[in-house]
C-alpha positions as CSV (number, residue, x, y, z in Angstrom):
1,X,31.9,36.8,56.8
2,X,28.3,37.5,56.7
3,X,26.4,36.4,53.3
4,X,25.2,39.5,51.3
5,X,22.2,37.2,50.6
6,X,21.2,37.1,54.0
7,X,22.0,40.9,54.9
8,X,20.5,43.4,51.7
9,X,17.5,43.9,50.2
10,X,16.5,41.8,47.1
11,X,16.7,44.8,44.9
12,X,20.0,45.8,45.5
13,X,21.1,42.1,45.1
14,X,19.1,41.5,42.0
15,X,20.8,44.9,40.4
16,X,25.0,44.0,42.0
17,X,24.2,39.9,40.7
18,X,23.8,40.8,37.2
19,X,26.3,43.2,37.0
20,X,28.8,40.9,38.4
21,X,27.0,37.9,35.9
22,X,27.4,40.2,33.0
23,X,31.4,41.1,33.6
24,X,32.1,37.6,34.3
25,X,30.4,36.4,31.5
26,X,32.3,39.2,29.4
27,X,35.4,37.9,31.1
28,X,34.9,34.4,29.9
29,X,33.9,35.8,26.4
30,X,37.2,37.4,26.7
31,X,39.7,34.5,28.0
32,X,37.4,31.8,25.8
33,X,38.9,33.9,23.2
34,X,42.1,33.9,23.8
35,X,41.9,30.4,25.0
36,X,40.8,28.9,21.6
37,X,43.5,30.8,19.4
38,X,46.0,29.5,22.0
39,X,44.2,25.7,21.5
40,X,44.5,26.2,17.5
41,X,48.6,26.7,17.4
42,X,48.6,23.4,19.9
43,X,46.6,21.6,17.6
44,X,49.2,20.9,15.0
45,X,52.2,19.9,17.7
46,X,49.8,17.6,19.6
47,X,48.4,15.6,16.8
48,X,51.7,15.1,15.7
49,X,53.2,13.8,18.7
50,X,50.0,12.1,19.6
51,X,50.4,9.5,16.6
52,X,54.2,9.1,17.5
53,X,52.8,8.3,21.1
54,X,50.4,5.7,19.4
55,X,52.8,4.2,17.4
56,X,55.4,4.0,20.0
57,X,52.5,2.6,22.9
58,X,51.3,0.1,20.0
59,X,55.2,-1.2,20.0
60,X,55.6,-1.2,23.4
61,X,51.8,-2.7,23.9
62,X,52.7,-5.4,20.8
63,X,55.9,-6.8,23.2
64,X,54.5,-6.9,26.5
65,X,51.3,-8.4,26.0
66,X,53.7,-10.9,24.0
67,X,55.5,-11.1,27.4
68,X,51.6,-11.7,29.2
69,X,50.7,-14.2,26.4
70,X,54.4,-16.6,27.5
71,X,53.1,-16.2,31.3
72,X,49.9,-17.2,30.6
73,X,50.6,-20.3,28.3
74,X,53.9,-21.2,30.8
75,X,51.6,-21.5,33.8
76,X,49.0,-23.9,31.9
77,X,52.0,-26.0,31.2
78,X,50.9,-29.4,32.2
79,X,54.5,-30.7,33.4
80,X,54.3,-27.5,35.5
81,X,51.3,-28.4,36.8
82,X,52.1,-31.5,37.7
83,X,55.7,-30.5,39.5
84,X,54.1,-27.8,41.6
85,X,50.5,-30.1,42.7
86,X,53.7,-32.1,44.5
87,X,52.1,-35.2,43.6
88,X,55.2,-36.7,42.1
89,X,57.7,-39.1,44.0
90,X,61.3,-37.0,44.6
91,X,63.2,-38.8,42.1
92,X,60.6,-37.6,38.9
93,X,59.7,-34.8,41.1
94,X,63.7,-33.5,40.6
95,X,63.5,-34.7,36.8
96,X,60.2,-32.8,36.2
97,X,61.9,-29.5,37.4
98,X,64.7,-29.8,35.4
99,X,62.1,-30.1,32.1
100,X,60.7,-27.1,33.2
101,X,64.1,-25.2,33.8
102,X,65.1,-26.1,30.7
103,X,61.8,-25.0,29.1
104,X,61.8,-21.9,31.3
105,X,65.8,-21.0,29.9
106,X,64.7,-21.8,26.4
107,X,62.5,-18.9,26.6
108,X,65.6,-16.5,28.1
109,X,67.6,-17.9,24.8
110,X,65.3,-17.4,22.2
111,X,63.7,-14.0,23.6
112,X,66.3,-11.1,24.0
113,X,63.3,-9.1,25.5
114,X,63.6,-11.3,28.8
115,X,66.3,-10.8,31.2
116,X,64.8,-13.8,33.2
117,X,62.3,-16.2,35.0
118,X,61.6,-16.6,39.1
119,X,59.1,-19.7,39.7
120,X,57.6,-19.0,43.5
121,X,56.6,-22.6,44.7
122,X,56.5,-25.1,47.4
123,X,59.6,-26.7,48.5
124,X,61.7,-25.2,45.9
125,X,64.9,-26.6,44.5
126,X,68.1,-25.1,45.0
127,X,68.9,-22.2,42.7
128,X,72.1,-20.7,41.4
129,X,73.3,-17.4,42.7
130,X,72.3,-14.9,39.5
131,X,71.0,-17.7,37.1
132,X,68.5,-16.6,34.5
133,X,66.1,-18.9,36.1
134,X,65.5,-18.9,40.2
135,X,62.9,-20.8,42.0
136,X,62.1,-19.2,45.3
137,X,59.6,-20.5,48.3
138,X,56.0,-19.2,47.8
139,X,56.1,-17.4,51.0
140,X,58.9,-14.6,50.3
141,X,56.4,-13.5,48.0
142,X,55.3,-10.7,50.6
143,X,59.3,-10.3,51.2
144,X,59.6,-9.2,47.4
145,X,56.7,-7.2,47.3
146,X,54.7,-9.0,45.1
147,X,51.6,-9.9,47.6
148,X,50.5,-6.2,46.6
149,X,50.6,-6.2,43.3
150,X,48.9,-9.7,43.2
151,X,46.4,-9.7,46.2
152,X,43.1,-8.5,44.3
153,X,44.6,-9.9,40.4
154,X,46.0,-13.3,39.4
155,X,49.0,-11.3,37.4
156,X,49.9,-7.9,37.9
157,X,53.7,-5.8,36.6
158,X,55.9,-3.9,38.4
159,X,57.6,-0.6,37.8
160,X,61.5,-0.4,37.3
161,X,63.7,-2.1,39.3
162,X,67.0,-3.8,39.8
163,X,67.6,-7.4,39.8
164,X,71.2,-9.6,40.0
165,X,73.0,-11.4,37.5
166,X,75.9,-12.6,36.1
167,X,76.8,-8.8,34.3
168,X,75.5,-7.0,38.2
169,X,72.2,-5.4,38.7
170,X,69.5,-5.2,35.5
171,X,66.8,-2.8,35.8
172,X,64.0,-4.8,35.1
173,X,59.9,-4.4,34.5
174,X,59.0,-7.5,35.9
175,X,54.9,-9.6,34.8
176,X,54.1,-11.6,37.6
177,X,51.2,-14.3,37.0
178,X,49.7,-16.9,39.5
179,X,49.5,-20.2,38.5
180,X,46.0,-21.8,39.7
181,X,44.8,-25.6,40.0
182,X,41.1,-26.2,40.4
183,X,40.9,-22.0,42.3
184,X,44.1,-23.6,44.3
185,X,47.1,-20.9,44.3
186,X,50.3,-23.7,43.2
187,X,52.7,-20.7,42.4
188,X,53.7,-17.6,41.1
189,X,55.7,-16.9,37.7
190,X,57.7,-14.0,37.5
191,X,59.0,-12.8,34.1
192,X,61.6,-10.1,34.1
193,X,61.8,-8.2,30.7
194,X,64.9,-5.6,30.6
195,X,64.1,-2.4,31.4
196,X,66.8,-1.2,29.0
197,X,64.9,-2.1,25.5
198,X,61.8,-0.9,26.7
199,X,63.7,2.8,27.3
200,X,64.7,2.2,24.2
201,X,61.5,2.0,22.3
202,X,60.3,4.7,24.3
203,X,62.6,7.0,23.3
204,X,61.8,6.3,19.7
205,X,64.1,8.7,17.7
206,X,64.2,11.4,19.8
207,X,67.1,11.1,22.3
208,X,66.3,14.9,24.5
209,X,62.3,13.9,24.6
210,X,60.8,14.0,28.0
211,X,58.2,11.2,28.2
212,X,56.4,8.9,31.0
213,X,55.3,5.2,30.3
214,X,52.5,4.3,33.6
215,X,49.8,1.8,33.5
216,X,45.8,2.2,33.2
217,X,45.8,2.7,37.0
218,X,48.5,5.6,36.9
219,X,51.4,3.8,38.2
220,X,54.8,5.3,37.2
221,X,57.2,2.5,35.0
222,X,59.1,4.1,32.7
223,X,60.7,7.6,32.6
224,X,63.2,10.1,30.1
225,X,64.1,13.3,30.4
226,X,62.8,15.6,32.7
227,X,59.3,14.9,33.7
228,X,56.5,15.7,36.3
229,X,56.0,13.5,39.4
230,X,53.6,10.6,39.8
231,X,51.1,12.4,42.0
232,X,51.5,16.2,39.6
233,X,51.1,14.2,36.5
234,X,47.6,12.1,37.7
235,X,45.8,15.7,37.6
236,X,46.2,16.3,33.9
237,X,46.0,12.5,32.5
238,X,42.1,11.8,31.5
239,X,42.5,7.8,32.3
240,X,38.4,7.4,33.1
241,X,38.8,7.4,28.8
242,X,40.3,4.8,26.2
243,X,41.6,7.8,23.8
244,X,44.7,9.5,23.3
245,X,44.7,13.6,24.7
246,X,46.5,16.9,25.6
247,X,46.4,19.5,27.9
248,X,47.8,22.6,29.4
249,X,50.3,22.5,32.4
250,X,50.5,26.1,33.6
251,X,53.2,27.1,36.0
252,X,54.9,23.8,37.0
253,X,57.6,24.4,39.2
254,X,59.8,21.9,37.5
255,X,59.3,22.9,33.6
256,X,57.4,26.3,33.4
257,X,54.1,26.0,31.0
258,X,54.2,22.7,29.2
259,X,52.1,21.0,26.3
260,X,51.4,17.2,28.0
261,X,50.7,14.8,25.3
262,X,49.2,11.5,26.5
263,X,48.5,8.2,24.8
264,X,45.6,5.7,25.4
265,X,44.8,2.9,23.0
266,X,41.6,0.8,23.1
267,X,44.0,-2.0,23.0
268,X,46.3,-1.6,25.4
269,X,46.6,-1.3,29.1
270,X,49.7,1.7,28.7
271,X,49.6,5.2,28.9
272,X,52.4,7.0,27.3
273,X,52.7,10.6,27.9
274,X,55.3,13.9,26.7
275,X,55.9,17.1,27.7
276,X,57.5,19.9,25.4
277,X,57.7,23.2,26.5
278,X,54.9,25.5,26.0
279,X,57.0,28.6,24.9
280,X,57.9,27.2,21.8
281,X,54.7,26.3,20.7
282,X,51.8,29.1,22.2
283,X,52.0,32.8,20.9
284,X,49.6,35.6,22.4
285,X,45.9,36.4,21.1
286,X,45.7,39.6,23.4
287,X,44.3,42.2,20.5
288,X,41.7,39.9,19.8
289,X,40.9,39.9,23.5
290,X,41.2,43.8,23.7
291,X,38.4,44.4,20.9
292,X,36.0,41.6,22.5
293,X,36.8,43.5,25.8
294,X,35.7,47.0,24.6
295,X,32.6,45.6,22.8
296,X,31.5,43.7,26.2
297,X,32.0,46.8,28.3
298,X,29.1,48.8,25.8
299,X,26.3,45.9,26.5
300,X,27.4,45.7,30.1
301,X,25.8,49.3,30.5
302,X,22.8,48.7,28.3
303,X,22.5,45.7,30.3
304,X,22.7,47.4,34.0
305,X,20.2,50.0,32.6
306,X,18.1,47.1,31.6
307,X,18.4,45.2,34.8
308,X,17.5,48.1,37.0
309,X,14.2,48.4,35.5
310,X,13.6,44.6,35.7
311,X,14.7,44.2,39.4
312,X,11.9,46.3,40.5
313,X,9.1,44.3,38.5
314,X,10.3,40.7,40.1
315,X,10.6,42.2,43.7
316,X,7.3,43.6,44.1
317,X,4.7,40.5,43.6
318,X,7.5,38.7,45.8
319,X,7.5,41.3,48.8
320,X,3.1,40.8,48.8
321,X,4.0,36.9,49.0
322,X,6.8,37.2,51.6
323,X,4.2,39.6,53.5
324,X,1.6,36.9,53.2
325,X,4.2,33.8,54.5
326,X,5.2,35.4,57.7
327,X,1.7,36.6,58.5
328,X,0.1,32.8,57.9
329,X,-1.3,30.9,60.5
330,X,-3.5,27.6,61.1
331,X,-7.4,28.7,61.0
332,X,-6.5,32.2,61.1
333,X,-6.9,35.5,58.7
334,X,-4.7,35.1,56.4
335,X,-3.4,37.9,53.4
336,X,-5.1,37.7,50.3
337,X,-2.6,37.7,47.5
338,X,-3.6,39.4,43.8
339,X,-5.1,37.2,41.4
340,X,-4.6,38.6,37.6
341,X,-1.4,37.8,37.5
342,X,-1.3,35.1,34.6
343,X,2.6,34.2,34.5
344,X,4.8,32.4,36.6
345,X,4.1,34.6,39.7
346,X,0.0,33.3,39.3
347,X,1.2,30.3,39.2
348,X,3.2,31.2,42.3
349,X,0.1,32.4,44.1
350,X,-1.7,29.6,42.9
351,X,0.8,26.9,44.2
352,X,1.0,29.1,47.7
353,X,-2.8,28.8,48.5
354,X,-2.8,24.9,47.5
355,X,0.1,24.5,49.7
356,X,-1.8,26.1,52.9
357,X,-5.3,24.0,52.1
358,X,-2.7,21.1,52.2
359,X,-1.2,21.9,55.6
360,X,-4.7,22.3,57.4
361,X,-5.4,18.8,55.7
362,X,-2.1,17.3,56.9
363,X,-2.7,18.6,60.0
364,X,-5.7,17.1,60.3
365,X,-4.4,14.0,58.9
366,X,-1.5,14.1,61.6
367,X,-4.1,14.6,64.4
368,X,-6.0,11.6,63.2
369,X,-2.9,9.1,62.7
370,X,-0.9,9.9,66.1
371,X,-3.8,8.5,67.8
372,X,-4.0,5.6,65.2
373,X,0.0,5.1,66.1
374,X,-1.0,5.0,69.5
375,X,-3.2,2.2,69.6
376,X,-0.9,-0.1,67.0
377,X,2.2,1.1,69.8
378,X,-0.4,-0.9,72.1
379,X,-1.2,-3.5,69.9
380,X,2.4,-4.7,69.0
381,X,3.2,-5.0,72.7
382,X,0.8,-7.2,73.3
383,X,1.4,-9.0,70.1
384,X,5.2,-9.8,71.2
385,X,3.9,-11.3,74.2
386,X,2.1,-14.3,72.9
387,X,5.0,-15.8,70.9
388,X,7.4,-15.6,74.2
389,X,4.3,-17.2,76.2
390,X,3.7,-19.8,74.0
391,X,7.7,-20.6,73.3
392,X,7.8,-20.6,77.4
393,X,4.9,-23.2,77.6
394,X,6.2,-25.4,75.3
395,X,9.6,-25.6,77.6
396,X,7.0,-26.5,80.5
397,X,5.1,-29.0,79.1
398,X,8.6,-30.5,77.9
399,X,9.9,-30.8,81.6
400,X,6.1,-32.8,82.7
401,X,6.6,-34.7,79.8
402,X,10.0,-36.2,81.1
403,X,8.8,-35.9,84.9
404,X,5.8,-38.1,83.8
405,X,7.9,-41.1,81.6
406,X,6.7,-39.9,77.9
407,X,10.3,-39.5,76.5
408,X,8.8,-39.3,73.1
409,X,6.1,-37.0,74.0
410,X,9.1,-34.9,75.7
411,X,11.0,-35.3,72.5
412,X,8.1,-34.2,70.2
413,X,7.6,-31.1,72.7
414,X,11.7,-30.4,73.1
415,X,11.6,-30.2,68.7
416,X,8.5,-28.3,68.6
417,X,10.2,-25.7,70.6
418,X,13.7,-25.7,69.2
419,X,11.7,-24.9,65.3
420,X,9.3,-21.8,67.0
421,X,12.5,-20.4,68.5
422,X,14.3,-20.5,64.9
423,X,11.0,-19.7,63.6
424,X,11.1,-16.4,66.2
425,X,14.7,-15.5,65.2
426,X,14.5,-12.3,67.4
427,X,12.0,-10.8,64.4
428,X,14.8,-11.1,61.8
429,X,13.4,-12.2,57.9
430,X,16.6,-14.1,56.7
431,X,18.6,-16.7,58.8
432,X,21.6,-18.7,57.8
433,X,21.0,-21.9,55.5
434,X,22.4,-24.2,58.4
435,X,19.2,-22.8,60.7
436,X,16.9,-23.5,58.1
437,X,18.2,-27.0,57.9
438,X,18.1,-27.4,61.6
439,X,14.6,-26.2,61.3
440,X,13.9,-28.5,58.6
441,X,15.5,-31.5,60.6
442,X,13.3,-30.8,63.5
443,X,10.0,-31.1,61.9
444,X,11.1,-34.4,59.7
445,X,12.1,-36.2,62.9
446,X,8.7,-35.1,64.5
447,X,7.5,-36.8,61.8
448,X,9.4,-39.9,61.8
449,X,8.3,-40.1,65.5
450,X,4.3,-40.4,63.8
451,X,5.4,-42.6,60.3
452,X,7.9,-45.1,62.1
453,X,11.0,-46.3,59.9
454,X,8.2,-45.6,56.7
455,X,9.6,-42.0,56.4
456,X,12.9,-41.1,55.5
457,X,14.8,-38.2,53.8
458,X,18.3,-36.7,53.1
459,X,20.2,-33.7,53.1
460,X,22.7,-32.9,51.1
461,X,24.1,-29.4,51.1
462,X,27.5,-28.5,51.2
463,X,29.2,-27.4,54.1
464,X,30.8,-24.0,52.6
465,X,27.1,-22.9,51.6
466,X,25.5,-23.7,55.0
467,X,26.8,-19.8,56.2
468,X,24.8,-18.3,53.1
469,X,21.0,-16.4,54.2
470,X,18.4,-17.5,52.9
471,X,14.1,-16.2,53.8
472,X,13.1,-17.9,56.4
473,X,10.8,-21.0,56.7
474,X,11.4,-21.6,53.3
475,X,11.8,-25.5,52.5
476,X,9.1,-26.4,55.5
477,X,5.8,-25.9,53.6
478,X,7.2,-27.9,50.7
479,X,8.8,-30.8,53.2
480,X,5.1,-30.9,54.7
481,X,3.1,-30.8,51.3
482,X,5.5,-33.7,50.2
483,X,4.4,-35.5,53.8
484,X,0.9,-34.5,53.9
485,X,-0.2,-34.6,50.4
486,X,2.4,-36.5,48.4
487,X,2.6,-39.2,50.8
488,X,-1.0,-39.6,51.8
489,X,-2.3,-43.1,52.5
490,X,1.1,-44.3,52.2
491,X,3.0,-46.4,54.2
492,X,6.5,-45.4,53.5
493,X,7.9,-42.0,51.6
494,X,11.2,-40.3,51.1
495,X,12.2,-37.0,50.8
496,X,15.7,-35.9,49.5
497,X,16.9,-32.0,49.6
498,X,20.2,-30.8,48.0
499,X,21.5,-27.2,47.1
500,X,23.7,-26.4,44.1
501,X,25.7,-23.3,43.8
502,X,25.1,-21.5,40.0
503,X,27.1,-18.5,39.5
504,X,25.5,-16.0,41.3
505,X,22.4,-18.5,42.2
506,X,21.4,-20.6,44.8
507,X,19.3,-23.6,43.4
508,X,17.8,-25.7,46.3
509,X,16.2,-29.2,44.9
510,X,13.7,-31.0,47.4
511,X,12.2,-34.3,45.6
512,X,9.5,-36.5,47.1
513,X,8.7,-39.9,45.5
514,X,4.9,-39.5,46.3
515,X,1.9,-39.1,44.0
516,X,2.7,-36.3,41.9
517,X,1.2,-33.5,41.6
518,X,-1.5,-34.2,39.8
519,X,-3.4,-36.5,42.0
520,X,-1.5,-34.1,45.1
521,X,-4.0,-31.3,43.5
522,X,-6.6,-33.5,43.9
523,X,-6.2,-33.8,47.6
524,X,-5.4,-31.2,48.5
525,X,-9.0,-30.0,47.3
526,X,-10.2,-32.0,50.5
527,X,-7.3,-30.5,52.9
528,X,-6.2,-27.1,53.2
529,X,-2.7,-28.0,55.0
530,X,0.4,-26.6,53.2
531,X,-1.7,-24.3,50.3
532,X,-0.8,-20.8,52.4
533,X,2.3,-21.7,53.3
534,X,3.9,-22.6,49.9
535,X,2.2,-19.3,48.4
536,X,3.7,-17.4,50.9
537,X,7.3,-18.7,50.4
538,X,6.5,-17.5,46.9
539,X,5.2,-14.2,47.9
540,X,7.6,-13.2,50.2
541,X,10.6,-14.7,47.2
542,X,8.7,-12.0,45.0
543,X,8.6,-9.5,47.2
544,X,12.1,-10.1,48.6
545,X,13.9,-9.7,44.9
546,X,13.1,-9.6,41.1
547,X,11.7,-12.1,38.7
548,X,14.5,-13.9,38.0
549,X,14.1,-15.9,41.1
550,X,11.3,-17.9,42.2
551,X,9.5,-21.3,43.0
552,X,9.1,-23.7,40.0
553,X,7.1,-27.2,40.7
554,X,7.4,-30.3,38.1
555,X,6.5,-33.6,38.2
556,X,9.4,-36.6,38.4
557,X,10.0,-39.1,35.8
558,X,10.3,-41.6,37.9
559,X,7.5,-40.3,40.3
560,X,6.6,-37.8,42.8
561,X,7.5,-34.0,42.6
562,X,10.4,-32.2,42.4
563,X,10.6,-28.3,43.7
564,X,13.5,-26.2,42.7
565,X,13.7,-22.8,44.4
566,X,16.1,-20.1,42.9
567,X,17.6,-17.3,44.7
568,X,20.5,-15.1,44.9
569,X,23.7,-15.8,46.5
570,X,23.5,-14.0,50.3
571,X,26.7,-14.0,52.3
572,X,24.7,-11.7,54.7
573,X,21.0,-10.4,55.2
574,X,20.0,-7.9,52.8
575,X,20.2,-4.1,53.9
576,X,16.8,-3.5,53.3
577,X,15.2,-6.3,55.6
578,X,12.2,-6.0,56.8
């Protein structure tokens, strides 16, 4: 179907799109209308059920967080702790569980709300067919479903379901919690609370109410009555809020037009919702809409009247600029357009002829930079050849080093070029923390090849952070202003670099035990070797992220310098690398 903006003229469309703005405005006026007296007989119903929805969600809330509170102090039970670590010998190991059994059936005993407990664990004991207590191996946890529910949280519940015991199958809502040593999954605990008295709160003191209990994500628990499905019933429920609503449902195919009446509470994670039937509660506004309608229909033709005259006062300064568009060219003879108008068509005109003295200047500009583009295309070729050259000569002199006899001359050489090929790193800014070290290790055993035994160092980074990113060449300008400055007319030195994981930081430590930094400064007055290089880790740090991160210098108690570099945690390059 062809657009009408595309195919008639502006007048035409200026004159049909405010006649069809004005009805459907007047249409709006007209069903707003009727809308709001239909919203003022809800209001009454809704608030009313709304508080019995609080008070009933508070209830309901009130005993399952008191379910959530038993899981969580259960699982930081230190005789459970100990039992599932399986650090005990079998003998106290079988004595252990049956303290926590017993611990685990007091709960059943003394809480009517709990139908009963499953432990999930390694090496589980024996259990009882339909015992309130069951321990069960840790992996037919995907067998019972519960690796969904807990595979992004450490505790999660379930909807309704059936369980066995000694009186046959129990619906059940069942709180599932991992239990967790030192981030180490020991087990899950499973508490099943009885589907039954949670109905039975839910139905409060209405017995033919139609009501829905879900959770904050939507999911479906609890049901009465006749009520809407999962998927129908998402579409009306605001749960992006933490306050308690109503709306509409027009047309359902299961129960006609319904009032919905949701719950939300800023302290709990339920949503309980009812529907009543809309019939019994809405009654018509149509007279009201009738006399808006024949009011609106008057303006409309004082409006259209209106309109027509203004349609033809806009299109015609807009036809002399479209004329003046398609006749434009590049150092050509271009239209003229009127200058006295003064409103927002002069500024219109205005704008147009500052747009055209900007195109000749971007043209020019474009002429000038292609051939500037041109000669840096040129220069970057050229520019990638030298560091392949050089890496290439270094792997030649290393093979007439070892032909001639000077293994440490070849060794030297063989380092050299392992650090300008990490250095190269195919162009890329960040590199992994275990090729920085590598880097790192290469220029201190050059070095140890000049000092002799007098120059040692450590490393000590853990191996789980050694696949994190990091800028590269960072910790070599410090390592050689340590050697070169902090160590200078010194026989012996030692250099010592660790990394420390901080929350969502990266600390790296390097300590030297040379002269400081004050008499360093004083040296380094007479050399320039390692100035550029540390100001450039901390330019590029600056540039890289924000100010939270950086390079910090201090002297050590116990003498030399200490550097501590912070930056953020980087499981891979950042997108925006340079």
């Amino acid at each position: 179907m062809t657009n009408p903006f595309k195919k008639f003229r502006i007048e035409s469309l200026f004159f049909r799109s405010f006649f069809v703005l004005i009805v459907a405005v007047l249409a709006c006026i007209v069903w707003t209308s009727y809308h709001i007296s239909s919203n003022a007989l809800v209001k009454t119903t809704s608030h009313y059920q709304q508080q019995l929805l609080d008070e009933l969600n508070n209830e309901i809330s009130t005993r399952l967080t008191m379910i959530e509170q038993i899981s969580l102090s259960t699982t930081r039970d230190n005789e459970l702790i100990r039992l599932l670590r399986n650090i005990l010998d079998e003998f106290d190991r079988h004595r252990q569980a049956d303290n926590v059994q017993n611990t685990m059936a007091n709960l059943t005993y003394s809480i009517p709300l709990i139908q009963g407990i499953d432990l999930y664990m390694e090496r589980p004991f024996r259990k009882e067919e339909n015992s309130y207590i069951q321990f069960w191996d840790l992996k037919d946890l995907p067998a019972q479903g519960w690796d969904q529910y807990l595979a992004k949280n450490d505790y999660a519940w379930t909807a309704e379901h059936e369980i066995p015991s000694f009186q046959g199958n129990v619906p059940v809502l069942s709180f599932g919690r991992k239990i967790l040593f030192n981030d180490t999954l020991l087990g899950v605990l499973v508490i099943h609370v009885k589907a039954k008295e949670i109905r039975t709160l839910l139905s409060g003191r209405s017995t033919d109410s139609n009501r829905i209990m879900s959770d904050s994500n939507g999911q479906e628990f609890l049901k009465i009555g006749e009520t809407l499905e999962q998927l129908e019933l998402s579409q009306w429920v605001n749960r992006t809020t933490e306050q308690s609503g109503y709306a509409h449902i027009r047309g359902n195919s299961q129960m006609g037009d319904s009032l919905l009446v949701y719950s939300r509470l800023a302290n709990s994670n339920w949503t309980l919702v009812e529907l009543t039937s809309w019939d019994q509660i809405t009654a018509s506004s149509f007279h009201l809409a009738e006399v808006i309608g024949l009011i609106g229909a008057a303006a409309v033709l004082l409006m259209l009247m209106l309109t027509l005259y203004l349609s033809r006062q806009f299109t015609k300064p807009i036809h002399k600029l479209v004329s003046a568009m398609s006749s434009y060219s590049i150092g050509g003879k271009n239209v003229e357009l009127p200058g006295d108008y003064e409103n927002e068509f002069g500024y219109l005109f205005a704008g147009y002829r500052k747009q055209n003295e900007r195109i000749e200047e971007l043209y020019l500009s474009l002429q000038r930079r292609y051939e500037q583009q041109r000669k840096a295309e040129i220069e970057a070729l050229q520019a990638n050849i030298n560091p392949h050259f050089l890496y290439n000569m270094l792997d030649q002199l290393n093979w007439m080093a070892i032909e001639a006899g000077h293994d440490e001359l070849s060794r030297i050489l063989e380092l050299m070029g392992r650090m300008f090929r990490i250095g190269l790193s195919n162009g890329d800014s960040f590199i992994t923390i275990e090729k920085e070290l590598e880097h790192i290790e290469c220029y201190l055993e050059i070095q140890q090849l000049r000092w002799g035994s007098g120059l040692t160092y450590s490393i000590d980074v853990p191996a789980d952070m050694r696949e994190l990113y990091i800028p590269k060449l960072t910790l070599q300008p410090f390592v050689e202003n340590s050697i070169v400055h902090g160590f200078n007319a010194r026989l012996t030195g030692n250099v010592h670099i660790r990394m420390n994981r901080m929350e969502n930081l990266l600390q790296i430590i390097i300590d030297d035990d040379g002269i400081g930094l004050q008499q360093g400064a004083e040296n380094k007055k007479k050399r320039h070797t390692g100035g550029y290089g540390i100001r450039n880790v901390k330019e590029r740090i600056a540039g890289y992220f924000r100010d939270i991160y950086g390079v910090e210098l201090s002297e050590r108690e116990e003498g030399g310098t200490r550097v501590e570099i912070t930056l953020p945690l980087l499981t891979e390059p950042p997108v925006n690398e340079p």
